[in-house]
PDB file of N, CA, C and O in Angstrom:
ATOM      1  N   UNK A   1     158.392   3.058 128.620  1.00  0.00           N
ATOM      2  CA  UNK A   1     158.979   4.354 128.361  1.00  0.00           C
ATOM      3  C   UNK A   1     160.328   4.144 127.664  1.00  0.00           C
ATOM      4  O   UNK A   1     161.099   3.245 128.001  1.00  0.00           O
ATOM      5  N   UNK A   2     160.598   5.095 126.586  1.00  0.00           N
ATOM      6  CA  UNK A   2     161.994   4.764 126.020  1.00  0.00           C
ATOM      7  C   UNK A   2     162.913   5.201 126.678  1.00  0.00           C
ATOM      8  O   UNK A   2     162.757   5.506 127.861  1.00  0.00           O
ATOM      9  N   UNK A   3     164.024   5.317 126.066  1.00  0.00           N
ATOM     10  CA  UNK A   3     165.736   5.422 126.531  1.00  0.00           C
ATOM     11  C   UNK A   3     165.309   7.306 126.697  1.00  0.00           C
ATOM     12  O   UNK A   3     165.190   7.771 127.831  1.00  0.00           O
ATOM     13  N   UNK A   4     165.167   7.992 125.753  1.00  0.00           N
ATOM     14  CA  UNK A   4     164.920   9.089 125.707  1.00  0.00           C
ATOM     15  C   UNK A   4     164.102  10.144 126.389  1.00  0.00           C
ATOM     16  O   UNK A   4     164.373  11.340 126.496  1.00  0.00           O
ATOM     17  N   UNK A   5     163.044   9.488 126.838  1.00  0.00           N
ATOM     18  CA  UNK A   5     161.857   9.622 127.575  1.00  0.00           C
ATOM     19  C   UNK A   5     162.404   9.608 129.262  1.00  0.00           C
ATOM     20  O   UNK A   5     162.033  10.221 130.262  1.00  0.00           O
ATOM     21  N   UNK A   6     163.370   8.680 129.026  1.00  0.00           N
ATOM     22  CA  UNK A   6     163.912   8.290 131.030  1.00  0.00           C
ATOM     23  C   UNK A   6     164.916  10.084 130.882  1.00  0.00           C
ATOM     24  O   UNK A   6     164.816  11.204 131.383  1.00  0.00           O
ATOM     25  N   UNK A   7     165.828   9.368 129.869  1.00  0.00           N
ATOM     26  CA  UNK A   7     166.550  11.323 129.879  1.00  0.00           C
ATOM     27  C   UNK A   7     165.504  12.315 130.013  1.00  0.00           C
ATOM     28  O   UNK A   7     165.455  12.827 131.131  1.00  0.00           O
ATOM     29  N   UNK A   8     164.611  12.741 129.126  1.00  0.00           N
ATOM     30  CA  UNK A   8     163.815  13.919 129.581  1.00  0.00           C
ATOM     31  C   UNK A   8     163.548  14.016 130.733  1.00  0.00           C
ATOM     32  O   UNK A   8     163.754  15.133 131.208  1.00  0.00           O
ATOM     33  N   UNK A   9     162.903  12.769 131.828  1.00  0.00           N
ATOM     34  CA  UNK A   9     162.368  12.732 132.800  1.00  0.00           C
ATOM     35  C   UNK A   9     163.151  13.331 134.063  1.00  0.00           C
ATOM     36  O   UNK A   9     162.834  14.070 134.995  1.00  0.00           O
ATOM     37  N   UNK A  10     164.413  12.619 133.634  1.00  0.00           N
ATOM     38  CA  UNK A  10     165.556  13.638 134.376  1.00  0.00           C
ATOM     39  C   UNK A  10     166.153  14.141 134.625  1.00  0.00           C
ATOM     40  O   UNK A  10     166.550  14.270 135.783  1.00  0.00           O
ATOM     41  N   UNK A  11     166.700  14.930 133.271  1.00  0.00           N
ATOM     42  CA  UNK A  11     167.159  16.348 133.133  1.00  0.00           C
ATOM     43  C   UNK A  11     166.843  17.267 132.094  1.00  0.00           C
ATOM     44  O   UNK A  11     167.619  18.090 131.608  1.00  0.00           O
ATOM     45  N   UNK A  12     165.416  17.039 131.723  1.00  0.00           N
ATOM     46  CA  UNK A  12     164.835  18.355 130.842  1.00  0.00           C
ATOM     47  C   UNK A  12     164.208  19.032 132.277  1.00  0.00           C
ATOM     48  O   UNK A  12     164.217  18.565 133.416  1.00  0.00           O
ATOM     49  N   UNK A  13     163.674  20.285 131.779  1.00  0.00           N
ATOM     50  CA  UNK A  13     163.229  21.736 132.540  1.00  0.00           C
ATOM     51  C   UNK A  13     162.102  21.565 131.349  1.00  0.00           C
ATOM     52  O   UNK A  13     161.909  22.709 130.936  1.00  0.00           O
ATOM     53  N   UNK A  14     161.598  21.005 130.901  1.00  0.00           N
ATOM     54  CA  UNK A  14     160.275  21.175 130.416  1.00  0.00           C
ATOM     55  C   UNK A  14     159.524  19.683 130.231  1.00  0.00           C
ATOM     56  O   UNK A  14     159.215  19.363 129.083  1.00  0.00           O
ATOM     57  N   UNK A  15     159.261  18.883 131.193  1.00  0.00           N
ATOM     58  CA  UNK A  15     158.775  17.590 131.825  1.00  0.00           C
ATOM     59  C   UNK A  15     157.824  16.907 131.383  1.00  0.00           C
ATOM     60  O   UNK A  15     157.801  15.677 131.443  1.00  0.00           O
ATOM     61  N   UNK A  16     156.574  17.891 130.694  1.00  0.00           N
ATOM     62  CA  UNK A  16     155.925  17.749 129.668  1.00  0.00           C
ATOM     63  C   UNK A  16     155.816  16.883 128.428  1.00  0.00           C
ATOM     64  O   UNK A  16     155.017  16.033 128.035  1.00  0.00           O
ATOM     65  N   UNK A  17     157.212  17.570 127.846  1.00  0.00           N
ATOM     66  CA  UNK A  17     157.357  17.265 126.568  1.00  0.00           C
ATOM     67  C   UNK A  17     157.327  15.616 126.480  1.00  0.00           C
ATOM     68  O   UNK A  17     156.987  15.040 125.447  1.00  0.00           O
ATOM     69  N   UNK A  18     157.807  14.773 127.941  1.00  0.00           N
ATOM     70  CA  UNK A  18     157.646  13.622 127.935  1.00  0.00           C
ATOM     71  C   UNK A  18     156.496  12.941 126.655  1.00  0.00           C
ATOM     72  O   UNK A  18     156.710  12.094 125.788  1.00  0.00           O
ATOM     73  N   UNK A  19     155.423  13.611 126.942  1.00  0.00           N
ATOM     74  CA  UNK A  19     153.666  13.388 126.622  1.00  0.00           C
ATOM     75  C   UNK A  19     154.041  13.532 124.726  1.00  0.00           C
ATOM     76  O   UNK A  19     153.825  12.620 123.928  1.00  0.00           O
ATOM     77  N   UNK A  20     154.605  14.852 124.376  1.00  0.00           N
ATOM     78  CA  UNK A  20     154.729  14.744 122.899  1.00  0.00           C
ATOM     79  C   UNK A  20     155.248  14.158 122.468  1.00  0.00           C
ATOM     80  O   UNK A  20     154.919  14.097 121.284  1.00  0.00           O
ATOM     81  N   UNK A  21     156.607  13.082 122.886  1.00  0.00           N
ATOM     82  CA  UNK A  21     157.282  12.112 122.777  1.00  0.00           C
ATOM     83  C   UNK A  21     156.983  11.220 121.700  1.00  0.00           C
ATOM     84  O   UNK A  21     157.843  10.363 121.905  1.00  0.00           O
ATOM     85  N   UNK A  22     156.243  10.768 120.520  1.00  0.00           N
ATOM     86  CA  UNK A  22     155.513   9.293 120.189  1.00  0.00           C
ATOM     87  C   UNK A  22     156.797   8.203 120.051  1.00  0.00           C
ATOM     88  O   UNK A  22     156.733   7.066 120.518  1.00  0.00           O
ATOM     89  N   UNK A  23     157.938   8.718 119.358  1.00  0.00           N
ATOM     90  CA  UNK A  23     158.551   7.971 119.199  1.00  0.00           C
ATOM     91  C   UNK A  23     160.091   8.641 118.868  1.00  0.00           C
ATOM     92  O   UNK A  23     160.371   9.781 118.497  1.00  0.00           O
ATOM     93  N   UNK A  24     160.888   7.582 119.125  1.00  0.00           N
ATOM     94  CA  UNK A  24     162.556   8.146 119.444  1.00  0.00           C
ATOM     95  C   UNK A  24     163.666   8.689 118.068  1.00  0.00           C
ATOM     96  O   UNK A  24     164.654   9.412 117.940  1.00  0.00           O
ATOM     97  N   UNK A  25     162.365   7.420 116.795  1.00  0.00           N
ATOM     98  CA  UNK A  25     162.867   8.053 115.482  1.00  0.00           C
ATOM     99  C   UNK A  25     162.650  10.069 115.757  1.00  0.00           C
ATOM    100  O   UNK A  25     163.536  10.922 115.728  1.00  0.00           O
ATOM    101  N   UNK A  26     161.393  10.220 115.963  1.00  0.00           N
ATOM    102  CA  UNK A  26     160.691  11.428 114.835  1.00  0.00           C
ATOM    103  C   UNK A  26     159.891  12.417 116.191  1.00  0.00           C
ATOM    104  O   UNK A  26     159.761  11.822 117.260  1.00  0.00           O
ATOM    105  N   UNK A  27     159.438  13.726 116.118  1.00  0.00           N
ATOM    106  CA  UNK A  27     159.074  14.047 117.055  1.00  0.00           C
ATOM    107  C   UNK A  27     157.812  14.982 116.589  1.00  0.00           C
ATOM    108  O   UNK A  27     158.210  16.143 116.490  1.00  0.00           O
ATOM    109  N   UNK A  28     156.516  14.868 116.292  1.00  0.00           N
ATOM    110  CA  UNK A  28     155.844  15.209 116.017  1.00  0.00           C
ATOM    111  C   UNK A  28     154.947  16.697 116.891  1.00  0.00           C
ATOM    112  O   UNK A  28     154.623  16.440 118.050  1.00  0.00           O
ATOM    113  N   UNK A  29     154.483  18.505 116.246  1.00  0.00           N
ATOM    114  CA  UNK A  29     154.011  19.220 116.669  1.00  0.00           C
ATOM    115  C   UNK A  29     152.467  18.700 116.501  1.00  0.00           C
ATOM    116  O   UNK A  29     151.987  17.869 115.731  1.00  0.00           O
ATOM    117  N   UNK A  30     151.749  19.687 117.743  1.00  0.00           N
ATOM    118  CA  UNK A  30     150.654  19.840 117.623  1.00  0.00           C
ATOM    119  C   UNK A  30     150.264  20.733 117.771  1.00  0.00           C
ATOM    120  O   UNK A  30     150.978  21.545 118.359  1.00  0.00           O
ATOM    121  N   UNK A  31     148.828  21.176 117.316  1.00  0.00           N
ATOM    122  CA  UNK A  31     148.264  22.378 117.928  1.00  0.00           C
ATOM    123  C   UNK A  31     146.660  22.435 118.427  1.00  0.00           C
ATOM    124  O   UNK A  31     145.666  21.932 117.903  1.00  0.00           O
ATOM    125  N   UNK A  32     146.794  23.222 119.613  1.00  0.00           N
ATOM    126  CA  UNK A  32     146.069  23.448 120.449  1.00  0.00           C
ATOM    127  C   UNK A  32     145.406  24.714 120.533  1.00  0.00           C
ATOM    128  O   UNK A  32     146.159  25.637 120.224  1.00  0.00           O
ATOM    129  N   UNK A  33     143.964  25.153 120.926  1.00  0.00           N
ATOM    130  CA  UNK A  33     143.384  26.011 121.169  1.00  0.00           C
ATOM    131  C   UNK A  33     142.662  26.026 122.852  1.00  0.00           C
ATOM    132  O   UNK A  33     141.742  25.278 123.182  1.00  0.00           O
ATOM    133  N   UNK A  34     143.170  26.816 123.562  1.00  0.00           N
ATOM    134  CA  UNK A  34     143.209  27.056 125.258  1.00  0.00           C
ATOM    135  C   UNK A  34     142.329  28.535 125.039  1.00  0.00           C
ATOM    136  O   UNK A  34     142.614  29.437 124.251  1.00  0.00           O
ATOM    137  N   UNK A  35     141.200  28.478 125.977  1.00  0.00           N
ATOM    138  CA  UNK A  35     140.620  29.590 126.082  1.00  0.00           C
ATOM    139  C   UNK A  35     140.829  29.909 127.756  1.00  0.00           C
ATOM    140  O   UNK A  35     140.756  28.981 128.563  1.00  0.00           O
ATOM    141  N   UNK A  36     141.052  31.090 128.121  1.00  0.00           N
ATOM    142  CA  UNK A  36     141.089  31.307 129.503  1.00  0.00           C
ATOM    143  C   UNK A  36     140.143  32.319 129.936  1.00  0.00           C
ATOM    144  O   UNK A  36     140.610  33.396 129.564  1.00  0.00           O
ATOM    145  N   UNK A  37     138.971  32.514 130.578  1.00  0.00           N
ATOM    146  CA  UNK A  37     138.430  33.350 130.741  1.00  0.00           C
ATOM    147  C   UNK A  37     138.957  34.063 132.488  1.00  0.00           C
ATOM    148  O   UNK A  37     139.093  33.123 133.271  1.00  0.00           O
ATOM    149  N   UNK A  38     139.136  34.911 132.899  1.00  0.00           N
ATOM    150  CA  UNK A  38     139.593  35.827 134.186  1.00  0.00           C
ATOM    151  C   UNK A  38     138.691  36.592 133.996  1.00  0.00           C
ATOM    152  O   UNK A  38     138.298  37.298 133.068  1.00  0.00           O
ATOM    153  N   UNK A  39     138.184  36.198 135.758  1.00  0.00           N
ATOM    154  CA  UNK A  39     137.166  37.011 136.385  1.00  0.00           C
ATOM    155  C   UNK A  39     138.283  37.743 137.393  1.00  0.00           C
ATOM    156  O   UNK A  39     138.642  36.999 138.306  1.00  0.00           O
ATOM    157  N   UNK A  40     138.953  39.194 137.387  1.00  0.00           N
ATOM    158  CA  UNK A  40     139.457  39.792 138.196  1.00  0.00           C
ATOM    159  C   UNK A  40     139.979  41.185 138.734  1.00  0.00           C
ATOM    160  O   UNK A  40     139.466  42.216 138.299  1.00  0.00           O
ATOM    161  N   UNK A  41     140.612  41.213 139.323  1.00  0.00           N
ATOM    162  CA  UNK A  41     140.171  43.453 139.814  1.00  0.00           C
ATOM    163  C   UNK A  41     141.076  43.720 138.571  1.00  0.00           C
ATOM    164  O   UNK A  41     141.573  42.970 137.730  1.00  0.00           O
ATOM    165  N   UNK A  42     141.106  45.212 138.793  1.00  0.00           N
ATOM    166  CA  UNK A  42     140.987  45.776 137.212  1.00  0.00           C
ATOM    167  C   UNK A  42     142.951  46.508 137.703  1.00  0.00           C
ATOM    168  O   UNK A  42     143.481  47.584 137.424  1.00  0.00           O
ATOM    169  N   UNK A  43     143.281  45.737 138.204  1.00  0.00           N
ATOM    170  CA  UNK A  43     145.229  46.242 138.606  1.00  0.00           C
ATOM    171  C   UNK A  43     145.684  44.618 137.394  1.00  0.00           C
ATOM    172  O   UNK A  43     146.814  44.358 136.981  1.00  0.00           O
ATOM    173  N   UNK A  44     144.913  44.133 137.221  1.00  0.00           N
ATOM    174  CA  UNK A  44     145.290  42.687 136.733  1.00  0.00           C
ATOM    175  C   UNK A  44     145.365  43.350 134.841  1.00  0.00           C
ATOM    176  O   UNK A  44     144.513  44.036 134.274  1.00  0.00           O
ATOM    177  N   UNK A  45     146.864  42.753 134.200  1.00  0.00           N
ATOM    178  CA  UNK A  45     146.753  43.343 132.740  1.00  0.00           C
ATOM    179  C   UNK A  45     147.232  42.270 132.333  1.00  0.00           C
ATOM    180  O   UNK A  45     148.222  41.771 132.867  1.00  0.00           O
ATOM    181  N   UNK A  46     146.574  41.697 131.253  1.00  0.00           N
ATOM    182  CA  UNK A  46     147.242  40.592 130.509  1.00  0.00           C
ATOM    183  C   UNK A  46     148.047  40.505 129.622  1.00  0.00           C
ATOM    184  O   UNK A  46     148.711  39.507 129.341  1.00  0.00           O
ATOM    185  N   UNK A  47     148.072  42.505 128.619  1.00  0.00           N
ATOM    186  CA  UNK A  47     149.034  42.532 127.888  1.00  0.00           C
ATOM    187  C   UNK A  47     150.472  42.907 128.509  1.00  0.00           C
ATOM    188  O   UNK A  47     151.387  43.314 127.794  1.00  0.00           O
ATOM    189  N   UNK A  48     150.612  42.712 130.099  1.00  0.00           N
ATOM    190  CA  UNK A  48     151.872  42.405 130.542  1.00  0.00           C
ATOM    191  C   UNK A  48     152.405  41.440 130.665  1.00  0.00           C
ATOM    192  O   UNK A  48     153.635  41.419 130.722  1.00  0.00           O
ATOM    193  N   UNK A  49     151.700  40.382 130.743  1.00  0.00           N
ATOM    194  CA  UNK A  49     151.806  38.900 130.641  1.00  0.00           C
ATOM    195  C   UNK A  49     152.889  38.321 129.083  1.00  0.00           C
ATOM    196  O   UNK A  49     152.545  38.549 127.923  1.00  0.00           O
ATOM    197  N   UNK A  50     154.263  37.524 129.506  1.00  0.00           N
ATOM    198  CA  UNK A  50     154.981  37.002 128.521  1.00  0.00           C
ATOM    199  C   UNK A  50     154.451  35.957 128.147  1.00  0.00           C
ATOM    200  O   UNK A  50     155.007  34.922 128.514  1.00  0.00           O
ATOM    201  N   UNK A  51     153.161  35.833 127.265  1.00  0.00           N
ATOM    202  CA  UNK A  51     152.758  34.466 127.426  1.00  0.00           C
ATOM    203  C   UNK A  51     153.904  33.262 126.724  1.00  0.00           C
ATOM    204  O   UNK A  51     154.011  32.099 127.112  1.00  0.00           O
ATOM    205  N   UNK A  52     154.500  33.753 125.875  1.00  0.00           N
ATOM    206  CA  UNK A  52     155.645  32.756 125.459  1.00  0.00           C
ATOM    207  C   UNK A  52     156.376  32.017 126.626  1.00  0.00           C
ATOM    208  O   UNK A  52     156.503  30.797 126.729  1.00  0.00           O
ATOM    209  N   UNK A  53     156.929  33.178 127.667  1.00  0.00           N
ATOM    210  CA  UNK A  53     157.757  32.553 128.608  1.00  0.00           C
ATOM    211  C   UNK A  53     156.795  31.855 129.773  1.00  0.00           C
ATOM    212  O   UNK A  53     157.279  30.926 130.420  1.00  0.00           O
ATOM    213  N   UNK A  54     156.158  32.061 129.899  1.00  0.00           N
ATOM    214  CA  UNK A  54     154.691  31.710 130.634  1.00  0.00           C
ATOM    215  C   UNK A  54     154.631  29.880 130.680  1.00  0.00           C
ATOM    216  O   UNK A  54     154.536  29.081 131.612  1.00  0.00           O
ATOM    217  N   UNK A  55     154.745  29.719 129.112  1.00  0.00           N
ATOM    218  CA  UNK A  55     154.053  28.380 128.781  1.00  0.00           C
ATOM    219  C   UNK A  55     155.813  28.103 128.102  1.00  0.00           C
ATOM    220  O   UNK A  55     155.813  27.382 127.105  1.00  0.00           O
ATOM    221  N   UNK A  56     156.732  28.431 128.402  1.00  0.00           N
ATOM    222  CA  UNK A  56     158.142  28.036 127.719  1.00  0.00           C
ATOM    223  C   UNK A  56     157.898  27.245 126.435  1.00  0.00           C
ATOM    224  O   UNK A  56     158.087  26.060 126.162  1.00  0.00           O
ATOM    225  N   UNK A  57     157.251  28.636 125.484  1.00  0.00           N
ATOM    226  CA  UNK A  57     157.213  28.386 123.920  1.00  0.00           C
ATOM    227  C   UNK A  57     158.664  28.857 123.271  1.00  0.00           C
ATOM    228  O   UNK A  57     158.981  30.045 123.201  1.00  0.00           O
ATOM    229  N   UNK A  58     159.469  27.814 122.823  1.00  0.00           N
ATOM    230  CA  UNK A  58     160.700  27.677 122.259  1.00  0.00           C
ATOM    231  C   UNK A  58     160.722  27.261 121.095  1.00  0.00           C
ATOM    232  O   UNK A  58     159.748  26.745 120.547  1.00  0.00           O
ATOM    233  N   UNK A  59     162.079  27.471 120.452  1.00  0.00           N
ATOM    234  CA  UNK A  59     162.301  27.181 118.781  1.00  0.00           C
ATOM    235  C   UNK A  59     161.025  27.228 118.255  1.00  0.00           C
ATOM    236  O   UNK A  59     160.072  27.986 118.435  1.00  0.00           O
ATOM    237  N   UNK A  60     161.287  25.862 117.288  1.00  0.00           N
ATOM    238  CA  UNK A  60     160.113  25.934 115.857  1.00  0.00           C
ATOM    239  C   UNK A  60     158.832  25.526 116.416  1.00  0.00           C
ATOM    240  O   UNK A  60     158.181  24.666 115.822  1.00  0.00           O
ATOM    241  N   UNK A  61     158.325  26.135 117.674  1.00  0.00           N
ATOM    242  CA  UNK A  61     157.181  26.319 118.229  1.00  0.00           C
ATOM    243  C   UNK A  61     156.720  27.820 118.439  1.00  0.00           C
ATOM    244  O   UNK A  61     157.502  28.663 118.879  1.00  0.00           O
ATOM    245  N   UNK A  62     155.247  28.145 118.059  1.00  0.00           N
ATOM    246  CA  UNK A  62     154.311  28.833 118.187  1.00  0.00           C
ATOM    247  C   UNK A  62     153.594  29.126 119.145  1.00  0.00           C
ATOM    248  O   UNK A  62     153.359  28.235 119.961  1.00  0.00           O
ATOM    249  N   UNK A  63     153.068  30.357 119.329  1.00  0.00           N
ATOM    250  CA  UNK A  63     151.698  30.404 119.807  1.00  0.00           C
ATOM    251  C   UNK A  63     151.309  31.945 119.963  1.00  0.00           C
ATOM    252  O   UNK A  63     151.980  32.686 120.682  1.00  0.00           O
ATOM    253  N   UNK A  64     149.905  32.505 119.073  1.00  0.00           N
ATOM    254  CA  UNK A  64     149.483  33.296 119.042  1.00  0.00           C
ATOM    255  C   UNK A  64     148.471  33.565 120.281  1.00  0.00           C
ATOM    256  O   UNK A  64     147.907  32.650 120.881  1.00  0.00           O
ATOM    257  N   UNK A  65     148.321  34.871 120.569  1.00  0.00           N
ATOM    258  CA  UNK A  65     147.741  35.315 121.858  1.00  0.00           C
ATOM    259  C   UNK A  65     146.675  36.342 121.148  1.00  0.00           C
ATOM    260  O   UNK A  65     147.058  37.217 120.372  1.00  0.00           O
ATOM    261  N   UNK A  66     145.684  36.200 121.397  1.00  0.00           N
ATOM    262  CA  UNK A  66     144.355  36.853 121.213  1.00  0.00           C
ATOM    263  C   UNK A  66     143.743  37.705 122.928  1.00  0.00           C
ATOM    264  O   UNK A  66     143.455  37.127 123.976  1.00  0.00           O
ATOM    265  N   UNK A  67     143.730  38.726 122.722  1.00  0.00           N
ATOM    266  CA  UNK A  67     143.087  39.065 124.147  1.00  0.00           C
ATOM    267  C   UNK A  67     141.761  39.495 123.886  1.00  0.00           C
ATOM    268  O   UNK A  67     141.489  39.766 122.717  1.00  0.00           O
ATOM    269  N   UNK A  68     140.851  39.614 124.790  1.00  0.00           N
ATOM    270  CA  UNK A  68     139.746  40.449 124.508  1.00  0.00           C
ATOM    271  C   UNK A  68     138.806  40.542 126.178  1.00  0.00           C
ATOM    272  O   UNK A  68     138.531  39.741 127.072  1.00  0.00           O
ATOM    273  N   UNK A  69     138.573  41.950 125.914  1.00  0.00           N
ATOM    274  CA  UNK A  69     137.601  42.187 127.151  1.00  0.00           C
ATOM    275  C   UNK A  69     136.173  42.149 127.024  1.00  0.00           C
ATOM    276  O   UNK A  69     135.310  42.707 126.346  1.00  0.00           O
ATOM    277  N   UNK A  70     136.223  41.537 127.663  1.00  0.00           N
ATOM    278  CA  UNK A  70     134.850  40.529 127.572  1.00  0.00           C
ATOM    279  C   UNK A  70     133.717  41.712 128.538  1.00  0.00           C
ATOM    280  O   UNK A  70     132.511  41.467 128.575  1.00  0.00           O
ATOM    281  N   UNK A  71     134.072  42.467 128.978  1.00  0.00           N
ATOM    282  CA  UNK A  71     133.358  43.578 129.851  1.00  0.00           C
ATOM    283  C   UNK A  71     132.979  44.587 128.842  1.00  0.00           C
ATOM    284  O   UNK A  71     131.811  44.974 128.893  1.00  0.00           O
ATOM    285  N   UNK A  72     133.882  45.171 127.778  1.00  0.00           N
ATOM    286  CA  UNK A  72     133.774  46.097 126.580  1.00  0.00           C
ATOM    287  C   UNK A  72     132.871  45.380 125.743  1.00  0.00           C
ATOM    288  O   UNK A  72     131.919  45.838 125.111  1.00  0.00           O
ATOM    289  N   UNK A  73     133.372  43.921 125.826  1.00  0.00           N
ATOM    290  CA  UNK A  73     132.128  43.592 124.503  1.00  0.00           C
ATOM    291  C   UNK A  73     130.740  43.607 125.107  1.00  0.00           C
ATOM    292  O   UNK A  73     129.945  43.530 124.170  1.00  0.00           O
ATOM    293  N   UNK A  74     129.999  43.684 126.450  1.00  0.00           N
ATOM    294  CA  UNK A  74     128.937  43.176 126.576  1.00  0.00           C
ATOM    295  C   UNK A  74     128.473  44.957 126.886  1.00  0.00           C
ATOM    296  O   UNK A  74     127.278  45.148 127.111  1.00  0.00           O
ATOM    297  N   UNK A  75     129.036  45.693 126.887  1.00  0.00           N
ATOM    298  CA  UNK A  75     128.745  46.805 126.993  1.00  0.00           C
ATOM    299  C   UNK A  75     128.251  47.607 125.112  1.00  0.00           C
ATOM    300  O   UNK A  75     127.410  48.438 124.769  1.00  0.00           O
ATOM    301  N   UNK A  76     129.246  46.833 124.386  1.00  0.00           N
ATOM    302  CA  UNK A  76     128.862  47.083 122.912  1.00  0.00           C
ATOM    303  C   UNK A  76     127.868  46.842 122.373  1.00  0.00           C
ATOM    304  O   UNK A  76     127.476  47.377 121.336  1.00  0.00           O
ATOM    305  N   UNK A  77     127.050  45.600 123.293  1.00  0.00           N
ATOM    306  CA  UNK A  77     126.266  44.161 122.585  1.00  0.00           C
ATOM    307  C   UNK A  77     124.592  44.650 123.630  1.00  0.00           C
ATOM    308  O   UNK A  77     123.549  44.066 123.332  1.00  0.00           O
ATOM    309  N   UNK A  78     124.591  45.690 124.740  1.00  0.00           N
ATOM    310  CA  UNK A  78     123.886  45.833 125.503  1.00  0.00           C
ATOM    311  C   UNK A  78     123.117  46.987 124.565  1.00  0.00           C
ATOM    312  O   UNK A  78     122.114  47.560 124.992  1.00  0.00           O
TER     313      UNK A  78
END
């Protein structure tokens, strides 16, 4: 583990980032596609959900949020 990597380990608030780390020159993004499907009662809303602060998406990082009810579509498709 590098010099940098021991700092994150013990005083970043996002512990993770350890993993994106490759090297101490340069710090390389990636991107990812996460599907979540929720089976749950209908008091549950996802467009209340901060998903940014959720997953502590910061600076020159992204992430688009797609919702969809999967109950409306099979009712469309029936």
């Amino acid at each position: 583990m590098t010099f940098i990597q021991n700092i994150c380990i013990m005083y970043c608030n996002r512990p993770y980032e350890i993993f994106a780390m490759s090297s101490p020159n340069y710090i390389t993004k990636r991107k990812y596609s996460v599907t979540l499907d929720f089976d749950v009662y209908e008091d549950f809303n996802p467009y209340e959900i901060q998903w940014n602060k959720l997953f502590q998406i910061e600076g020159q990082e992204h992430l688009d949020v797609n919702i969809r009810n999967l109950d409306e579509e099979a009712d469309i498709n029936w």
